[in-house]
C-alpha positions in Angstrom: 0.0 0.0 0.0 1.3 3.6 -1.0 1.5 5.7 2.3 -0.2 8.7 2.0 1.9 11.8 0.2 1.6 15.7 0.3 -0.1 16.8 -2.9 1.9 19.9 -4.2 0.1 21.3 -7.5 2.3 23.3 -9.6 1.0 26.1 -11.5 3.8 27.2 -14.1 4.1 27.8 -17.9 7.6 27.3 -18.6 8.1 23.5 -19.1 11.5 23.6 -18.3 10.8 25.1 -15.0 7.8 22.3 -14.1 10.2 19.6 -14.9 13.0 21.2 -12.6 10.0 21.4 -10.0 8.8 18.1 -10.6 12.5 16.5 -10.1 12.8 18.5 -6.9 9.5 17.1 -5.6 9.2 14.0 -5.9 13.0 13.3 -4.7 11.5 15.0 -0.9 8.5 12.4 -1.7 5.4 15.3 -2.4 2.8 14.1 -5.4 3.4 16.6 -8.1 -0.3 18.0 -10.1 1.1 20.2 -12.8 -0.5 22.7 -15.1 0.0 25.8 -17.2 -2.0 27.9 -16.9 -4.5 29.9 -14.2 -7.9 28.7 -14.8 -6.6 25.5 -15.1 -4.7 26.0 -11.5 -8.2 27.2 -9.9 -10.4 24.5 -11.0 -7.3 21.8 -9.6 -6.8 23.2 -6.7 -11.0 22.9 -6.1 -11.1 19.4 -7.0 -8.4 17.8 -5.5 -7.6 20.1 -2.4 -3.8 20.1 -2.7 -1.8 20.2 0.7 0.6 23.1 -1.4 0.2 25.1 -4.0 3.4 26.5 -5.8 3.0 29.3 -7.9 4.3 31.6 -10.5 2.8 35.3 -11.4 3.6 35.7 -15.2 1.0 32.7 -16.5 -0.3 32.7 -20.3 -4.5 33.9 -19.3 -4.6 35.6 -16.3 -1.7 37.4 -13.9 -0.9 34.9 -10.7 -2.0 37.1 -8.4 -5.8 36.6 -9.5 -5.3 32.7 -8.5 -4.4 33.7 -5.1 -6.8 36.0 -4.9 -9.5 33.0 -6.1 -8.5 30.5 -3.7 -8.5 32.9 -0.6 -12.0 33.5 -1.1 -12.6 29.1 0.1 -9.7 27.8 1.2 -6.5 28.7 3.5 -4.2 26.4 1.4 -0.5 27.1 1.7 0.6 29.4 -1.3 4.4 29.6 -2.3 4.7 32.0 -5.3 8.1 31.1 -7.4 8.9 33.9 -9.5 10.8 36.1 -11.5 9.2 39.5 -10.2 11.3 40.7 -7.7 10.2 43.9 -6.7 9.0 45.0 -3.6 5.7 46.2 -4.8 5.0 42.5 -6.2 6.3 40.9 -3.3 3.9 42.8 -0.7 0.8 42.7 -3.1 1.4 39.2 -3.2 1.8 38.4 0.0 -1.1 40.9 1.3 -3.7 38.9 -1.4 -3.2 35.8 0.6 0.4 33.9 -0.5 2.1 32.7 2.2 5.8 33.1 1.1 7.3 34.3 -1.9 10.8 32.7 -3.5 12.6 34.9 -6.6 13.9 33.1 -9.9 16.3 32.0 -10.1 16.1 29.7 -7.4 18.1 27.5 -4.9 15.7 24.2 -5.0 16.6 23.2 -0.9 15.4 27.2 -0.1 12.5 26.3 -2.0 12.1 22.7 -0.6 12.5 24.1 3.2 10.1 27.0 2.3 7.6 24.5 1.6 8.0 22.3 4.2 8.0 25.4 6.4 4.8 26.4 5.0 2.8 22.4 5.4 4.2 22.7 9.2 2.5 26.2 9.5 -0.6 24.9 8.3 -0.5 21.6 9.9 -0.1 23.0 13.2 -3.1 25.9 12.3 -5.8 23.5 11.5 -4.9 20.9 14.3 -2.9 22.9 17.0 0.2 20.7 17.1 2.0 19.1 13.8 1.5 15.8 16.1 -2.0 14.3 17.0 -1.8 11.8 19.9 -4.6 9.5 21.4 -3.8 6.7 23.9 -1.5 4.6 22.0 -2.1 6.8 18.7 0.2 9.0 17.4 0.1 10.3 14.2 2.9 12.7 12.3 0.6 15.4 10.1 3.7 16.3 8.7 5.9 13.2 7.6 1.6 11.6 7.3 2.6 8.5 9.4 0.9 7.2 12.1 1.9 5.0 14.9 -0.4 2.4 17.5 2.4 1.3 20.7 5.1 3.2 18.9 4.8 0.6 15.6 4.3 2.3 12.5 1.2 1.4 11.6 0.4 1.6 7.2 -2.6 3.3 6.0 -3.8 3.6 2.3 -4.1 7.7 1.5 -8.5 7.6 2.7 -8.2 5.8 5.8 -5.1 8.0 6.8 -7.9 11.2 6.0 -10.6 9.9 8.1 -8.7 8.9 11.0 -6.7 12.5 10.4 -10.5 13.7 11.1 -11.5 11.9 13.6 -8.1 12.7 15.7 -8.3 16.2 15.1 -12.2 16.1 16.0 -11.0 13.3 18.9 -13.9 13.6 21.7 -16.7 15.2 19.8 -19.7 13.8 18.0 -19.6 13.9 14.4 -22.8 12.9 12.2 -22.3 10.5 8.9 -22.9 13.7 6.6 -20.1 15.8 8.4 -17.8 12.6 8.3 -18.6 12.1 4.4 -18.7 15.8 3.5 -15.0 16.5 5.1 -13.3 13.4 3.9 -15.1 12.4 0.7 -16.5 15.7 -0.5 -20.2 16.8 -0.6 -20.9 14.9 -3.5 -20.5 11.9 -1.2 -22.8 12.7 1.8 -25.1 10.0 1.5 -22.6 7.3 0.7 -23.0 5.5 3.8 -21.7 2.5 3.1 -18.3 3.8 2.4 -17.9 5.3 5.6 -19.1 1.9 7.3 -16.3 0.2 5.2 -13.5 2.3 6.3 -14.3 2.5 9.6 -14.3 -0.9 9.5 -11.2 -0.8 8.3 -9.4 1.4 10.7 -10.7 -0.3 13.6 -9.1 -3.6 12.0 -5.7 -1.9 12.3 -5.8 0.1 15.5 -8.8 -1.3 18.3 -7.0 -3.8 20.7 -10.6 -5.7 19.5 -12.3 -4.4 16.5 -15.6 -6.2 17.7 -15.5 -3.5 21.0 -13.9 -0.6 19.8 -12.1 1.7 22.6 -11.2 4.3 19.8 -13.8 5.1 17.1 -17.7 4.0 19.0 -20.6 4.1 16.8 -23.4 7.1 18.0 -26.5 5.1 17.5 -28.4 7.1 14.2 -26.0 9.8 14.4 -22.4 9.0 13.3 -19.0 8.2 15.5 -17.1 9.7 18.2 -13.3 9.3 18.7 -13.5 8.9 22.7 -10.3 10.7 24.0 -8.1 8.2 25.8 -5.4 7.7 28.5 -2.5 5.7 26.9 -2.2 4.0 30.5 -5.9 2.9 29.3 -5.1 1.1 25.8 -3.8 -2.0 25.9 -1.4 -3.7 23.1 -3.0 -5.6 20.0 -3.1 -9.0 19.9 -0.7 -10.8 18.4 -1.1 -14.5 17.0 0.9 -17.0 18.6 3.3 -18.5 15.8 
């Protein structure tokens, strides 16, 4: 199973630049979504929610600036503008439309590596208070996206590692089937009930001491799940077959 990756999508006309980019990328293990051009940028970055965006200004339909200016008006994704503008006045405008850091061409690709792993650890820590989430025996690494039951590593396919993301984060609260479905799967999915039942399923396989009495994710009868918030002293170990 692949573990789950940051998505980086890469919004750049110059093909020499994306495939400098894409090299860069991958080899600190992010998922690379390219395109060329702004309207192309704004409908990817709507549909498949990337962790990082990395931008350039000087795009074929539409200055860069615009994009940021699109994507601040739904979402607080990380923004790294890449580009060849370097005055101040571009910088600032930039920077005051919503981008969270700004890098000049030409480039040193480890700055622009540790700028974006600065910016993923900003945001990580933002949305969930910590860049670690810890429950019982659970720990999980938002930033390196690994997660660990009794200090194991424990392997998760790219979904499962979302929902159980949610329910950490959301750890001790209530949450309905449609808020579950809607924040994982998208609102196109919130009546899909029987893929939330099936992954549920599936992370209690891999982290509840016994999956038939879960001490992590209980089912709300009608309503949804709750993550009950637990004392590590309190979880015990899985069980392992004898051999």
């Amino acid at each position: 199973m692949n573990q789950k990756k940051s998505t980086v999508l890469v919004i750049e006309d110059e093909p020499p630049i994306r495939k400098l980019f894409n090299i860069s990328l991958d080899g600190a293990g992010y998922k690379v979504v390219e395109c060329d051009n702004g309207s192309e940028g704004m409908r990817l970055a709507a549909s498949i929610r990337p962790e990082l965006i990395l931008l350039d200004l000087g795009l074929p339909d539409m200055d860069g600036k615009q994009v940021i200016a699109n994507v601040r008006e739904w979402a607080q994704i990380p923004i790294v503008v890449c580009s060849v503008r370097d005055s101040d006045d571009e910088v600032i405008k930039a920077l005051e439309l919503g981008a969270d850091d700004y890098v000049t061409k030409p480039f040193n690709p480890d700055v622009l590596l540790a700028r974006i792993q600065a910016c993923l650890r900003k945001a990580v820590t933002q949305e969930a208070g910590e860049p670690e989430l810890t429950n019982g025996a659970l720990r999980m690494d938002l930033v390196r996206h690994e997660v660990f039951l009794n200090n194991e590593k424990i392997v998760f396919t790219p979904k499962e590692y979302d929902l159980l993301r949610y329910f950490l984060i959301h750890r001790g609260k209530m949450l309905t089937h449609k808020q579950i479905l809607k924040e994982v799967w998208g609102a196109a999915h919130i009546e899909d009930m029987q893929y939330l039942r099936v992954y549920v399923s599936q992370l209690r396989e891999k982290i509840e001491p016994d999956p038939a009495s879960p001490s992590y994710i209980v089912t709300e009868p009608g309503i949804g799940y709750r993550m009950e918030t637990i004392a590590e002293a309190a979880v015990p170990a899985l069980k392992v077959a004898a051999k």
